[in-house]
ZASE-845170 format. One record per atom (N, C-alpha, C, O): x, y, z. Coordinates in steps of 0.05 Angstrom, whole numbers, plus 32768, in hexadecimal, padded with zeros to 4 digits. Layout:
N
XYZ/...
***
This chain:
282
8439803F7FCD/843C804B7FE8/842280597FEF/841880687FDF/841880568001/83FD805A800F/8407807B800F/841E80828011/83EF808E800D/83F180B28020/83EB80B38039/83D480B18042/83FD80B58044/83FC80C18064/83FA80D6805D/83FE80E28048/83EB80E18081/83FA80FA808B/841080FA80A5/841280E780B5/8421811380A7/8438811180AC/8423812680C8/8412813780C3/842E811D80E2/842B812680EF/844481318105/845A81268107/843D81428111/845781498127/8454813E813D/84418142814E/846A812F813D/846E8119815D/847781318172/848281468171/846E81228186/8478812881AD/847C812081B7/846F811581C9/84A0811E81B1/84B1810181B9/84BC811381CE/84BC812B81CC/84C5810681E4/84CD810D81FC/84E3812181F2/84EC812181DB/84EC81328206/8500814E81FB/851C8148820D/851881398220/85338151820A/8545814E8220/85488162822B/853A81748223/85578166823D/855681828254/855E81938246/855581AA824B/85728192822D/857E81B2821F/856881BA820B/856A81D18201/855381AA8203/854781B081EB/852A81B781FA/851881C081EC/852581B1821C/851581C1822A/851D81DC8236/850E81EE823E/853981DA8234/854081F68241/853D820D8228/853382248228/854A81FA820F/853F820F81FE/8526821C81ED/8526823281E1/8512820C81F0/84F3820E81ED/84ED822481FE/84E4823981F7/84F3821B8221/84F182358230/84F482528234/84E78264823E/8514824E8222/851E826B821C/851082768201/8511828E81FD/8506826781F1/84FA826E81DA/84DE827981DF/84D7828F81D6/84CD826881ED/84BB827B8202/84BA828F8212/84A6829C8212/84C88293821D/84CB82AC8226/84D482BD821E/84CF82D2822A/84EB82BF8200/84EB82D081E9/84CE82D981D9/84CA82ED81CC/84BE82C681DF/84A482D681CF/849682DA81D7/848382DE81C7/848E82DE81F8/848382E8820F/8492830B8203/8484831D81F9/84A7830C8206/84B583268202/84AA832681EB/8492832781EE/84AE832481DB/84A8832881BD/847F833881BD/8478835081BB/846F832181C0/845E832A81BD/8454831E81E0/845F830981E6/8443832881F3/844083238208/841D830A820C/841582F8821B/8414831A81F5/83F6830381F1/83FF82E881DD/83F282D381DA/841282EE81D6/841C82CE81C3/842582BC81D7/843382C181EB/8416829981CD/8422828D81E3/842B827181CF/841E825F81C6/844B827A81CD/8459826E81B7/8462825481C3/8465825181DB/8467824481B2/847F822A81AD/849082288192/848B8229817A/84A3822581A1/84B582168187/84B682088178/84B381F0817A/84BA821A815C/84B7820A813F/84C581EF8139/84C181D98143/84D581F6812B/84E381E1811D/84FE81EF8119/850282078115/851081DB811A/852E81E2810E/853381F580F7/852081FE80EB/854C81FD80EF/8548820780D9/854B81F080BE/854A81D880C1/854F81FF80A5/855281E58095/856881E28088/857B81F1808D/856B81CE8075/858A81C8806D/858E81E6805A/857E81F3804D/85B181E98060/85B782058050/85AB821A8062/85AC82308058/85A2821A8077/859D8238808B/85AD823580A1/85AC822380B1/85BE824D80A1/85C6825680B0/85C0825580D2/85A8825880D8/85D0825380E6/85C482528105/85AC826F8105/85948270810D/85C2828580F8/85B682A4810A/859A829C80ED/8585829880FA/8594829A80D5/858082A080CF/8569828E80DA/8553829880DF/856F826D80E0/8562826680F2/855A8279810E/854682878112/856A8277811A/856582898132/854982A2812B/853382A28136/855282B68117/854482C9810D/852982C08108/851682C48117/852982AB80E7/851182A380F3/84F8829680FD/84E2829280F2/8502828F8119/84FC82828131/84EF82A28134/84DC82A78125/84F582AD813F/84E882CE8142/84DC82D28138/84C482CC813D/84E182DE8121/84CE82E88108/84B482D58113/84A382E2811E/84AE82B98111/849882A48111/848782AE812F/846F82B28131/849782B28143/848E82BD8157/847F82CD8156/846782CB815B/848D82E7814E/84838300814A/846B8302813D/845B83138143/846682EE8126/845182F58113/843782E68124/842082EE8124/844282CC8134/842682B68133/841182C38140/83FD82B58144/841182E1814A/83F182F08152/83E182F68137/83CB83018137/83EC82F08123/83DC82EA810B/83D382D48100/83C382D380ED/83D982CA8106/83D682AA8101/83B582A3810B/83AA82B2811B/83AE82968105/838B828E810B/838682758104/8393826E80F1/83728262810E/836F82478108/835B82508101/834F82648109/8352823780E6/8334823E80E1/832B822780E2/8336821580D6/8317822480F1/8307820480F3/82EE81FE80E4/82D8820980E6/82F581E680D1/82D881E980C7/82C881CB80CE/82CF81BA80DE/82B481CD80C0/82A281B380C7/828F81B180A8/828081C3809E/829381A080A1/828181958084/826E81818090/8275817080A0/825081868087/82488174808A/823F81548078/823781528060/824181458086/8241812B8078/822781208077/821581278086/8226810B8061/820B81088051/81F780FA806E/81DF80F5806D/820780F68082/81EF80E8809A/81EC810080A8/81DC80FF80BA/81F7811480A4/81F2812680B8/8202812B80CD/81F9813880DF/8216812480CD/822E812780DF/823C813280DA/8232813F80C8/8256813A80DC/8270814680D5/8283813080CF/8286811A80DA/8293813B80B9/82AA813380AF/82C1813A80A9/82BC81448094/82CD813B80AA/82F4814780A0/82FC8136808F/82F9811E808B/830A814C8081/83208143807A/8330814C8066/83298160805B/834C813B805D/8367814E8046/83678149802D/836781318028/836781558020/83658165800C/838681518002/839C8155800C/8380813F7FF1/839C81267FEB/8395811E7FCF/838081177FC5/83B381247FC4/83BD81197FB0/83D3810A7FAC/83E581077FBC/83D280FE7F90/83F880F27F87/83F580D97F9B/83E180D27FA8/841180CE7F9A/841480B57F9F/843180AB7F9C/844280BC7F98/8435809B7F9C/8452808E7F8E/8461808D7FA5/845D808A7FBE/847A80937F8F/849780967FA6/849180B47FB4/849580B87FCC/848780C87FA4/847A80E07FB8/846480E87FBA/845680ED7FA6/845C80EA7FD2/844280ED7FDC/843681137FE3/843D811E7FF7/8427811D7FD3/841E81377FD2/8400813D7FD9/83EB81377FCD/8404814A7FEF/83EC81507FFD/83E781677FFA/83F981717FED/83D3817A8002/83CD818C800C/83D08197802D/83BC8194803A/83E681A3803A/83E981AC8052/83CC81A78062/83D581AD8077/83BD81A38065/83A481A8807A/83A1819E808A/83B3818D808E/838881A080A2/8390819280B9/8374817E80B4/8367817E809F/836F817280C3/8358815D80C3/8342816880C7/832F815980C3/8338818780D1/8323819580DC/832A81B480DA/832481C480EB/833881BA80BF/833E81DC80BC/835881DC80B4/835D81C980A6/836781E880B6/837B820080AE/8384821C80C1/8379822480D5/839D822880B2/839C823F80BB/8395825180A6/838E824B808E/8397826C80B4/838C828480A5/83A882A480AE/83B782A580C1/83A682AC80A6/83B982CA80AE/83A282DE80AD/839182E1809B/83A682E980BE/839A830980C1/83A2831B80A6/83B98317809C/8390832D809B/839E833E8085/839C8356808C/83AC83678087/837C835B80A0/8377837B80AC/8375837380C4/8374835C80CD/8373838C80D2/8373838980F7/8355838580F3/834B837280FF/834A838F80E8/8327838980ED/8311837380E0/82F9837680DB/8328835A80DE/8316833B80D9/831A833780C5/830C832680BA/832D834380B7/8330833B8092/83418313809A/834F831780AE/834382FF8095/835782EF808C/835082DD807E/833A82D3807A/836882D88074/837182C68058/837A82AB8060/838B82A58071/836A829C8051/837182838051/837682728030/837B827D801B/837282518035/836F824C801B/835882418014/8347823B8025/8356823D7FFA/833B823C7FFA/8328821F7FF8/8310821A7FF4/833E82107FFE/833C81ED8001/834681EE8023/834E81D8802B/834781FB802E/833A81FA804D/832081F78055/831581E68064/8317820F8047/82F8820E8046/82E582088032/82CF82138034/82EA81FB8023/82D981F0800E/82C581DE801D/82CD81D0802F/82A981DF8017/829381CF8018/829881D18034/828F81BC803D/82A281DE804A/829B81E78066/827581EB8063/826681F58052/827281E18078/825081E68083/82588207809B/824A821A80A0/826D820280A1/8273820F80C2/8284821680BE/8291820680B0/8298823B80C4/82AC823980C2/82A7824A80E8/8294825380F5/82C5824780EE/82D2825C8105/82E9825A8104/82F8824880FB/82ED82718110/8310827B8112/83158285812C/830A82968139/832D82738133/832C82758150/834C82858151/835F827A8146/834F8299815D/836182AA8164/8376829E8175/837282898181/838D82AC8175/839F82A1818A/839F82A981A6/83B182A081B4/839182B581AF/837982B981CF/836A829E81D1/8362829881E8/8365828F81BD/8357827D81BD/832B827C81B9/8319826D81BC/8331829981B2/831082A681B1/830782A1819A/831482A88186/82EB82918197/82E48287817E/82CF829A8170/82BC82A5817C/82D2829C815A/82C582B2814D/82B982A3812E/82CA829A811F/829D82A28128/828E829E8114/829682AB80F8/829982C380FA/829882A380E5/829F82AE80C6/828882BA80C2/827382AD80C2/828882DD80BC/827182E680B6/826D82E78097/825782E1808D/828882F08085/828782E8806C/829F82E3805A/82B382F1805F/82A182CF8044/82A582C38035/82A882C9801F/829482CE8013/82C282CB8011/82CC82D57FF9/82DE82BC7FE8/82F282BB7FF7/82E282AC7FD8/82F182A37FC9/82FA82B17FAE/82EA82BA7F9D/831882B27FAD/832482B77F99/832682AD7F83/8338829D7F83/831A82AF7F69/831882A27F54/832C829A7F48/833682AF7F3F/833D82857F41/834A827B7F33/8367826E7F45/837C82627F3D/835D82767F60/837682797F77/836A82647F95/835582637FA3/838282577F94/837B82527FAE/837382557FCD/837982487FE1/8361826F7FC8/836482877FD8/834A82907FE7/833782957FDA/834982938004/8326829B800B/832F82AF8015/834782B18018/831F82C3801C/832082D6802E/830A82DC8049/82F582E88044/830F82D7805D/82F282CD806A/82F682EF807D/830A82FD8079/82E282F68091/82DF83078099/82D282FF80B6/82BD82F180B7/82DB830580C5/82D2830780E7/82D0832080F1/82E0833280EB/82B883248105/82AE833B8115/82C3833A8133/82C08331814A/82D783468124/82E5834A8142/82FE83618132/8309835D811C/8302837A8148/8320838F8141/83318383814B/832D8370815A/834B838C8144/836483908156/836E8383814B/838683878150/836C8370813A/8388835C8130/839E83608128/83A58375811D/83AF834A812E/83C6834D8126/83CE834B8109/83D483348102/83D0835F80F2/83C8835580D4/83EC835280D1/83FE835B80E0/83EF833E80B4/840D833B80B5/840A835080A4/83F583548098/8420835F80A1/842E836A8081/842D835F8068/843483488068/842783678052/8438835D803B/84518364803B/845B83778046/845F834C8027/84778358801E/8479836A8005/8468836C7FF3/849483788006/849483907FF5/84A383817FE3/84A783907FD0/84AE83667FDF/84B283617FBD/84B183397FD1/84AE83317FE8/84B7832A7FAE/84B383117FB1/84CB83007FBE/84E283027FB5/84C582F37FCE/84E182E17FCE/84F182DB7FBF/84EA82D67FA8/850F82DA7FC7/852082D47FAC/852D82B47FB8/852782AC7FCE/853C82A77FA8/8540828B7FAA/8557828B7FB6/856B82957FAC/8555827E7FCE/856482777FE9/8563828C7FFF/85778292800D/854482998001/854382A88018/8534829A802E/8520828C802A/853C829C8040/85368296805F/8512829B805A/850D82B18050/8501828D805F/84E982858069/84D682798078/84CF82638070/84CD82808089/84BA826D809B/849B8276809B/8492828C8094/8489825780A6/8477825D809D/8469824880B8/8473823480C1/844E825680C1/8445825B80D3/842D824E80CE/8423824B80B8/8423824580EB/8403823080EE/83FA82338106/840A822E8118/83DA823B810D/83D782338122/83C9821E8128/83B98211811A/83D182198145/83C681FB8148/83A582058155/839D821A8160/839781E9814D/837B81E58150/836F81F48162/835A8200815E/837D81F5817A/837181FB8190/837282218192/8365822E81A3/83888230817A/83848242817E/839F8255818C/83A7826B8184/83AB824281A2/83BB825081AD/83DA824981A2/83EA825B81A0/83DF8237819D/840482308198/8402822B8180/83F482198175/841A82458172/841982408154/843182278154/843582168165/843B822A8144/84598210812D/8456821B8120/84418227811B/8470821B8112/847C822980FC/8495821480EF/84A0820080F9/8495821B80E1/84AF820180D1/84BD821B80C1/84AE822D80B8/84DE821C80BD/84EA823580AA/84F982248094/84FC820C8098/850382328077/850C8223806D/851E823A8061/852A824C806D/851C8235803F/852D8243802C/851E8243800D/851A822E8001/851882538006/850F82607FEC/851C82517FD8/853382587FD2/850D82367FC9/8522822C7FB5/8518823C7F9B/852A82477F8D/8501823F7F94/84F482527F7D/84D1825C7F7A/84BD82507F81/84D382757F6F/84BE82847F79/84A0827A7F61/848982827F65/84A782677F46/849D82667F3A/849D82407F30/84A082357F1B/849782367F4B/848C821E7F43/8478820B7F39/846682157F46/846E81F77F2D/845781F67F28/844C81D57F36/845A81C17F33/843381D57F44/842981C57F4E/841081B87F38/840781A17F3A/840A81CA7F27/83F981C77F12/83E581AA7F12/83CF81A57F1C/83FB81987F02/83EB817F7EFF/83E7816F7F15/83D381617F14/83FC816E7F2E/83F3815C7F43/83D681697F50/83C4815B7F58/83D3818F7F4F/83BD81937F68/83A181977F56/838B81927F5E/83AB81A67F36/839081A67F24/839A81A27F0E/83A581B67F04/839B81897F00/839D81897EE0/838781967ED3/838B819E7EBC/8371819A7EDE/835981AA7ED7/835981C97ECB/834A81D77EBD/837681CA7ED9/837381EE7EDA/836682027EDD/836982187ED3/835481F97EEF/833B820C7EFF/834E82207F18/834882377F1B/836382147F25/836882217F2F/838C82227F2A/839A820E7F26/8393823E7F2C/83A882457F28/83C482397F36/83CF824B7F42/83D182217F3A/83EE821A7F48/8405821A7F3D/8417820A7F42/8406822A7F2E/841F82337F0E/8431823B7F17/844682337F0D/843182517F2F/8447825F7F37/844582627F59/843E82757F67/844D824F7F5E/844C82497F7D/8467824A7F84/847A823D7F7A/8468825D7F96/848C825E7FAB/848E823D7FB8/847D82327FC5/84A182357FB2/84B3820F7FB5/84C2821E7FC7/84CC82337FBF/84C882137FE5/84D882187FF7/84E781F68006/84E081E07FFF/84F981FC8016/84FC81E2801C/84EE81DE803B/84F781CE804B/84DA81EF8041/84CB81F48057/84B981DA8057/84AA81D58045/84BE81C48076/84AF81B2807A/848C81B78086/848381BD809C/848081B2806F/846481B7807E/845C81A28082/8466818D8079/844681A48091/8438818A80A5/8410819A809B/840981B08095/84038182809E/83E6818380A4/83E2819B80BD/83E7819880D5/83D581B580AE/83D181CD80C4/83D881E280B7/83CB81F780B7/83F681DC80A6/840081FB8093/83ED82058085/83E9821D8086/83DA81F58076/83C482088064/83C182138071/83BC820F8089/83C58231805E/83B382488067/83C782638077/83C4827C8076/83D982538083/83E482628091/83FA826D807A/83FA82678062/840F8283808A/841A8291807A/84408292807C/844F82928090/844782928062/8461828C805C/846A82A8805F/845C82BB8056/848282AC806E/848682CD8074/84A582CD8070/84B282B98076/84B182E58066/84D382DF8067/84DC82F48083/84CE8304808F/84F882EF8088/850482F68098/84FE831180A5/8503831580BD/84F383268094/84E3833E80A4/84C9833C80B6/84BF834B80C7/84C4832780AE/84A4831F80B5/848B832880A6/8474832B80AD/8496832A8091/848483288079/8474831C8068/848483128058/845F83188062/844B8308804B/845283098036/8452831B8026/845E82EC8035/846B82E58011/845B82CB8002/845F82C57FEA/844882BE8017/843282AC800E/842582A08020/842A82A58037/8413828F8018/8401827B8022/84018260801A/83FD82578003/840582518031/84138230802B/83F982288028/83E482318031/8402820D8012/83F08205800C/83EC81E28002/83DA81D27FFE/840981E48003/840F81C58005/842E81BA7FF9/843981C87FE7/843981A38003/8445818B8003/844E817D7FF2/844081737FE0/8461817A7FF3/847781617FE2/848381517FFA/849681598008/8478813E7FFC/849081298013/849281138008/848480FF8004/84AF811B8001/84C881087FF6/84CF80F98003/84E680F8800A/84B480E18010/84C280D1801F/84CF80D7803F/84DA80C8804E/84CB80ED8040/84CF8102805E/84F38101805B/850280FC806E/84FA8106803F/851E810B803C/851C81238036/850A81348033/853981218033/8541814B802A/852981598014/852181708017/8522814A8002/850D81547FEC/84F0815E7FF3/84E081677FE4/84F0815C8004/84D481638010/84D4817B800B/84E881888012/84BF818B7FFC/84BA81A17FFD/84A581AF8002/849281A07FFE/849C81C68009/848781D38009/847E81ED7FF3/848C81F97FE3/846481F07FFA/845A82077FE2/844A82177FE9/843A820E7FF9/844682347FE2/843C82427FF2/843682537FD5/844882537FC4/841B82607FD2/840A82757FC1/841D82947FC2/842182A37FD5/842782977FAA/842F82B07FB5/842182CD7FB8/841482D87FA6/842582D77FCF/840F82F57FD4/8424830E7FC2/8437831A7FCD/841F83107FB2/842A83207FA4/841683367FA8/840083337FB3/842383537F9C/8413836A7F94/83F7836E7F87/83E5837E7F8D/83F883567F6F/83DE83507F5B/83CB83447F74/83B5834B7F7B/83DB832F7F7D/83C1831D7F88/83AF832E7F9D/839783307F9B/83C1833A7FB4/83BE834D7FCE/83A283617FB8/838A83627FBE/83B083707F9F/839A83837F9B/8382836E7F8A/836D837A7F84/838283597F85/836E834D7F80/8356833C7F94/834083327F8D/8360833D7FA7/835983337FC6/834B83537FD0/833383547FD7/835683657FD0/834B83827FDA/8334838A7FCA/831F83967FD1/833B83807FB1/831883897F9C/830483757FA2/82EE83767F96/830883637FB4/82F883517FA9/82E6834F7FD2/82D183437FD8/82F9835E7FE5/82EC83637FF6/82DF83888004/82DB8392801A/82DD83927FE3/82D383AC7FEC/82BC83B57FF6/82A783B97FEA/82BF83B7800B/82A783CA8016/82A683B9802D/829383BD803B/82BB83A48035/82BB839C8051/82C883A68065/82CC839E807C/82CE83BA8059/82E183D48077/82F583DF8063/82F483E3804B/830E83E4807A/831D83F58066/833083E68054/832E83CE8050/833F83F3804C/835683DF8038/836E83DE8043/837883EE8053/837C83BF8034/839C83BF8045/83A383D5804F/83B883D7805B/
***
């Protein structure tokens, strides 16, 4: 079986599933008044209507954190190139979430701290991060996390919207959704699922090398698409419980799963030592 990527179609809508996009927009007009949202995705098998419903919100609420980061590598003629970050094969096909030209990123401080992964921006010549205003802003500096899938880049701009951490780890079968913005900056997607376990391992499909750490990655049954890198897995408070990072598609059946870095306490204060003296702390 050849590796695709799985992209999201824009198949014509019927009148109830435009009326309700509508009303979902104008819930996050109320919600946040500079967010200019669309509708995620359903909820997933085993969730509930109201935790669906919830979080549909929650994803709202958060995507003024949300950030695209665009990069550009350059190629051996001198041009630019893209591209994903792909492994595995077979009956299942395992990719890396990314998009063809960047990723997302989450805000961590109001004053330009955000987190991405660190196979977004690998061998980037160019990075920018374009806000959900749609205002593009230059990477002034550059941090990777050693042993972690993890960058921390920094932009010259206040006011952001930083997410929270969470105050403990997901437990298995909690409500989660997880958030992307699109290229252009302004309309995030979000896909929600359910917490199957907080300590999975991606190991040999992403590094048999063991250079970098995928030992204990949160397994959700959250459908990600090319764009989730980077962006951020949050539970029903609207909280930071990780950073997606990639894909299991089972054939696009129930097994499909996703995986997301978990932002634990250790990692958060290992991310804070490692950007001191760039302003203040979480």
């Amino acid at each position: 079986m050849a590796l695709g990527v799985l992209w999201m179609g824009c198949g014509e809508m019927s009148p109830g599933e435009r009326a309700s996009r509508l009303e979902w927009r104008r819930l996050c007009e109320c919600l946040d008044p500079r967010s200019h949202c669309t509708v995620g995705a359903g909820g997933a098998d085993g969730m509930t209507e109201r935790e669906a419903v919830l979080l549909d919100r929650v994803a709202c609420a958060c995507s003024p954190s949300v950030v695209w980061i665009e990069t550009a590598a350059e190629s051996p003629a001198g041009g630019h190139t893209h591209g994903v970050h792909a492994a595995g094969g077979g009956e299942r096909a395992l990719y890396r979430a990314c998009d063809l030209c960047g990723g997302s990123g989450v805000v961590l401080r109001e004053d330009g701290l955000i987190l991405t992964n660190e196979h977004v921006v690998r061998d980037a010549a160019r990075l920018v991060v374009v806000l959900p205003d749609g205002s593009r802003h230059e990477v002034r500096r550059i941090v990777k996390v050693t042993g972690l899938d993890l960058a921390v880049l920094q932009i010259d701009c206040q006011g952001l919207a930083a997410a929270p951490p969470a105050r403990k780890p997901p437990d298995s079968g909690e409500p989660v959704v997880a958030v992307c913005r699109h290229r252009s900056g302004r309309q995030p997607r979000w896909r929600s699922g359910l917490v199957v376990r907080c300590s999975a391992s991606l190991q040999d499909k992403l590094d048999p090398t063991r250079q970098t750490d995928y030992g204990r990655l949160v397994e959700s049954t959250v459908h990600l698409e090319p764009g989730f890198s980077g962006g951020p897995l949050v539970n029903s408070r609207g909280e930071l419980v990780g950073l997606n990072v990639a894909m299991i598609d089972g054939a696009g059946g129930p097994d499909r799963r996703g995986y997301a870095i978990p932002l634990d306490a250790k990692t958060l204060q290992v991310i804070e030592q490692l950007v001191q003296g760039w302003g203040k702390p979480f």
